[in-house]
C-alpha positions in Angstrom: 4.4 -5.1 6.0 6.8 -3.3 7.8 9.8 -6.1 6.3 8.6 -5.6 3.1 9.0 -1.9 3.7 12.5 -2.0 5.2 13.9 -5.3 2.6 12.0 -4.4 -0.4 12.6 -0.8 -0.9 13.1 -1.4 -4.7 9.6 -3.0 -4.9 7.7 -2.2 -8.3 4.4 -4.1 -7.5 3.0 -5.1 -4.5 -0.5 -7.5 -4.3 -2.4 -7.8 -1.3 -5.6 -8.2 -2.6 -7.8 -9.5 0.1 -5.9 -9.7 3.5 -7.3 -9.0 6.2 -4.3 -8.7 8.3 -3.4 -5.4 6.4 -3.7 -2.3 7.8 -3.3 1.2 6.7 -0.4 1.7 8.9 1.4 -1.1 7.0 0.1 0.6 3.4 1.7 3.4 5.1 4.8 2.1 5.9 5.6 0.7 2.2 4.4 3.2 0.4 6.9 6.0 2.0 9.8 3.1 2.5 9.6 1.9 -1.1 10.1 4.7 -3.7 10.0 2.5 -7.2 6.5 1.6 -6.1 4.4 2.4 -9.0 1.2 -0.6 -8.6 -0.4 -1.2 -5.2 -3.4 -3.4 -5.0 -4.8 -3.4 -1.9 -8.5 -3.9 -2.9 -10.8 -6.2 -0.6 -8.7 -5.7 2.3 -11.1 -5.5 5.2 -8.7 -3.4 7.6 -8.0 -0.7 5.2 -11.0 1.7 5.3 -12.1 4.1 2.7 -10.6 7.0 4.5 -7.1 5.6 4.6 -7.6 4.5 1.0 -9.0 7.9 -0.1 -5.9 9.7 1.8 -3.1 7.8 -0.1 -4.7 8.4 -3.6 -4.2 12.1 -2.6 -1.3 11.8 -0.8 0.5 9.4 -3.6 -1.1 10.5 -6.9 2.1 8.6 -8.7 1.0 5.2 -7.6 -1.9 3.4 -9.3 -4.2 1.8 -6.4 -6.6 -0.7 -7.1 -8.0 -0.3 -3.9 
């Protein structure tokens, strides 16, 4: 996550819908690296718990998470 937060900071869309290797550090990483980001889903991704999910809808009310 962290290239795709550094190379990608144009990003739009992002699916990762059903990784396990992410984690909310990562989420964390591209959603303050890549400021066109308007869709993350991140649903069924069994590193990222609710807390972490419940914090970036608060934290990011712009983006639309499916999470």
């Amino acid at each position: 996550m962290s290239h795709i937060a550094v190379r990608c900071s144009s990003l739009v869309a992002l699916c990762v819908s059903g990784c396990s290797r992410i984690s909310q550090v990562g989420l964390g990483l591209v959603t303050g690296n890549c400021k066109s980001l308007q869709l993350l889903d991140a649903s069924n991704c069994r590193s990222v718990v609710d807390a972490a999910r419940d914090q970036l809808r608060v934290f990011f009310p712009r983006f639309v998470f499916d999470v």
